[in-house]
N, C-alpha and C positions, 0 to 999 in steps of 0.2 A: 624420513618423514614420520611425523610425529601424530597420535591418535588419541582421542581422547573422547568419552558418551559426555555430549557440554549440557548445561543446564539452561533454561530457558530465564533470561535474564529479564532487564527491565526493557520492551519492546521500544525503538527510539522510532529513527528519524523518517518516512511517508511513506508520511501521512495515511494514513488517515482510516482508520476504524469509524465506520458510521453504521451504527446495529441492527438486519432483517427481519420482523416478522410481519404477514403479513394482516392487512388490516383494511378497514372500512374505507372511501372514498367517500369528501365531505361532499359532492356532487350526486346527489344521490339518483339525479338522472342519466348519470354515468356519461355525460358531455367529454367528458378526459374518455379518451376507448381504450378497452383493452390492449391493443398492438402500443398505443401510443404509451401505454402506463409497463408494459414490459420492458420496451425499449430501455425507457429510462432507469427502470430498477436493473437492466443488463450495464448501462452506463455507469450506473454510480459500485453495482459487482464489479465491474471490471477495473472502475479505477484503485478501489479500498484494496484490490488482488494485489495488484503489481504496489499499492502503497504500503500493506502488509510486509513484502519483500523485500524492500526498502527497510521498513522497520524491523527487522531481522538481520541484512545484510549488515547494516548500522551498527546493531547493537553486537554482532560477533565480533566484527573487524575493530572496532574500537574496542573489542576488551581484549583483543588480542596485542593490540598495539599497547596499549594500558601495561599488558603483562610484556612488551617486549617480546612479544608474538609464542613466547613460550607455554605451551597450554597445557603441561602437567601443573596439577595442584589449584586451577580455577574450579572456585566455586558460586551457586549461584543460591539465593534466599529464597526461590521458588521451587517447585516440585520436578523430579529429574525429568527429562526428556529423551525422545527415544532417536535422535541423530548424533551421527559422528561430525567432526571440524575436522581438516588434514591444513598441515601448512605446508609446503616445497622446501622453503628456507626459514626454517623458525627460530632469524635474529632479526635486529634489527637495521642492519647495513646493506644484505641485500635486496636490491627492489629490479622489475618490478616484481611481485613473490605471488603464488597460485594459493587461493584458502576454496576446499571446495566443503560446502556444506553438505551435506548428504543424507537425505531421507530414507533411503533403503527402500520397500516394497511399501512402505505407509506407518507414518508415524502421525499420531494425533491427540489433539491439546484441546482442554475442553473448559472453559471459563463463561459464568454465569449464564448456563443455561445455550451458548454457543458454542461452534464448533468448526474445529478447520482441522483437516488430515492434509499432511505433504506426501508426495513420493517423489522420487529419484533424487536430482542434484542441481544447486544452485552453483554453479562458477567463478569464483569474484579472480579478475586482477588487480592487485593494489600497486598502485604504481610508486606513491612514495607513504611517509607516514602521517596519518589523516591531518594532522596539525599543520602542517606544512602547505600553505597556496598551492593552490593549482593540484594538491593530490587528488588520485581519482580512485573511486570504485567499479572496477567495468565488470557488469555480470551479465553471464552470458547460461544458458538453459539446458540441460542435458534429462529431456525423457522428465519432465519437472511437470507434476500435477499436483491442482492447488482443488480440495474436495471435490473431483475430479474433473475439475477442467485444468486442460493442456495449454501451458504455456509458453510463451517464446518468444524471441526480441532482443536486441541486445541493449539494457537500461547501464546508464551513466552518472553518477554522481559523480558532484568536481565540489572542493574545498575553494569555493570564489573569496574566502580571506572577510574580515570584518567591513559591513557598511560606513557610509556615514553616522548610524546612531547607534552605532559599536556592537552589531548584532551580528554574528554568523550569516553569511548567505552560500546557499547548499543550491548549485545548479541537478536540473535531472533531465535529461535525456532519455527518451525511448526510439528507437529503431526497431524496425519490421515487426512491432509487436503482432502479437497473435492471439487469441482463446478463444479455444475449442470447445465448446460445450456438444461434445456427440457427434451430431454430424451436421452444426453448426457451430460458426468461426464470427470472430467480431476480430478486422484489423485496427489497429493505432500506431500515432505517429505524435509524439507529446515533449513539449518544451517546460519544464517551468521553476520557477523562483523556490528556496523558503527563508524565511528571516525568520532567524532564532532566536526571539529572543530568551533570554536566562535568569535564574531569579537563586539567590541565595540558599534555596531548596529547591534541588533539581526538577524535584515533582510537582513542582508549579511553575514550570518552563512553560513559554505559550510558543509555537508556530504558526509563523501566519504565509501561507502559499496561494503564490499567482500563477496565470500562462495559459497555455494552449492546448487542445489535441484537435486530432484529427484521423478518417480513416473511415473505411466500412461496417458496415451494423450487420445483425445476423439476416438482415433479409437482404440484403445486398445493395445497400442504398449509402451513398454517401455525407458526413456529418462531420458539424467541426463543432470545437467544446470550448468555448471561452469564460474564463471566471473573471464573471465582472466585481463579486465584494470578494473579498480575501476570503478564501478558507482559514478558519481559526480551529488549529488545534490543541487541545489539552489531554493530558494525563487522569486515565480514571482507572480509580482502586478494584471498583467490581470486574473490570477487565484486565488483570493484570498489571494496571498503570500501562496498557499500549493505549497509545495516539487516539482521542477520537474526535471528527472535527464537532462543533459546537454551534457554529454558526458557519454564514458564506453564502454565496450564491452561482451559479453558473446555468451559463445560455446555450441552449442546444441549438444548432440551425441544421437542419434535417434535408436533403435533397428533393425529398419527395413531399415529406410531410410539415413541412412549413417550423414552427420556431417552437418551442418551448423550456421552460426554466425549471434547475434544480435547485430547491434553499435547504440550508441544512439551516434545522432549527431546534437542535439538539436539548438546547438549555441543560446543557454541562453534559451529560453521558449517556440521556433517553436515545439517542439514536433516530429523534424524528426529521423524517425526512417529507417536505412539500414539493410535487410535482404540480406545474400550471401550465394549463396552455388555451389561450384564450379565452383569461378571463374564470375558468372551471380548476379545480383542484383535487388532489389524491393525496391524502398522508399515508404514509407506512413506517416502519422502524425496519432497521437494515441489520441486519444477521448474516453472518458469513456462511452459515448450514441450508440458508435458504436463495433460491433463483427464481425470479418471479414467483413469488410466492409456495414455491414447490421443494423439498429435502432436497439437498446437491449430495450427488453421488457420483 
């Protein structure tokens, strides 16, 4: 088994960085309420978490596969980082092959003015090599906190092969998701598309992601998540060039508390985000250091 301290590359495939800080409600009679305006900003942390992971798992496995899985002598144009990559089998004929990421006690990355710490370990199965239909990335969670919320799940990426309009389509699956914020938990259960498309300079690739979730909120209520306009993600430089989405919309349907919508209305890398619900609205900017408005710790 092969070891190597990897560098923190160009962050890829989901989705979706949309950036927290928080900020004034355009409803100044506060018609949006408090629980209902947490909710949601727990919603869209939760999704950007597990898309974060995605763009991480993405971005190792493909430069491993890149290099023939051999990871002496990888370098990366951004500043070092503080995890190790292991491969099981570091060629490329045996599949399926174990790459586990590994955060150690907390390792942490800090870009324009935000901030995410990992610890423990991310678990990818690569089953063939990612070019290849039908290959998959299965990760699985070992003691893995994300600024310190505990997460869990088994998430699934599959190489679904070129569209009709010659784009990449990247299936994701989540099973038994979990996060743990203390000693409150938010479950998920999440389907969804991305079409990639590609552009003659990598860094004006756009993804555009559909689908579902579903699952429990932290007060114990159940909710399903449907994205009725596409998530559109792009690449931004003050973030490292990781993912942020730009636009999109999605529909919250709440068990208890009736409906409301998430738009992202970025305009390229601001991170604004509009919550509505009847008619009343709340902007804020999405920061991955912040939870409802508060340091994550």
């Amino acid at each position: 088994m092969r070891m190597k301290n990897r560098l923190l590359g160009v962050m890829l495939a989901t989705a979706a960085a949309v950036f927290i800080t928080q900020s004034c409600s355009k409803d100044e009679d506060g018609s949006v309420s408090g629980t209902d305006i947490a909710l949601a900003q727990d919603e869209a942390y939760v999704e950007a978490l597990y898309d974060e992971v995605d763009n991480m798992v993405f971005n190792e496995v493909k430069t491993l596969d890149d290099d023939d899985y051999v990871i002496a002598g990888l370098k990366s144009t951004f500043e070092d980082v503080c995890y190790t990559v292991t491969v099981n089998h570091p060629d490329t004929t045996t599949f399926p092959k174990e790459v586990i990421i590994d955060f150690g006690e907390g390792c942490t990355v800090v870009f324009n003015g935000d901030t995410i710490t990992r610890s423990g370990q991310i678990v990818v199965t690569v089953t063939n090599r990612w070019f290849m239909p039908d290959a998959q990335h299965i990760m699985t969670f070992n003691n893995f906190y994300f600024n310190g919320a505990r997460v869990e799940g088994t998430r699934t990426m599959t190489n679904n092969g070129l569209n009709e309009r010659n784009r990449l389509e990247i299936g994701i699956e989540l099973e038994n998701g979990k996060v743990t914020f203390g000693d409150a938990y938010m479950t998920r259960t999440a389907s969804h598309v991305r079409e990639w498309a590609r552009h003659i300079n990598p860094l004006n690739d756009t993804i555009f992601v559909t689908g579902s979730a579903n699952g429990i909120n932290v007060l114990g209520e159940t909710y399903s998540r449907v994205i009725t306009e596409p998530l559109v993600l792009v690449r931004c430089a003050e973030y490292q060039y990781r993912w942020a989405v730009s636009a999109g919309k999605v529909d919250i349907t709440n068990s208890a508390r009736g409906n409301m919508t998430i738009e992202h209305s970025g305009n390229g890398c601001s991170g604004d985000v509009i919550v509505e619900k009847d008619g009343n609205q709340y902007e804020y900017q999405f920061r991955y250091k912040y939870r409802n408005g508060n340091e994550s710790n």
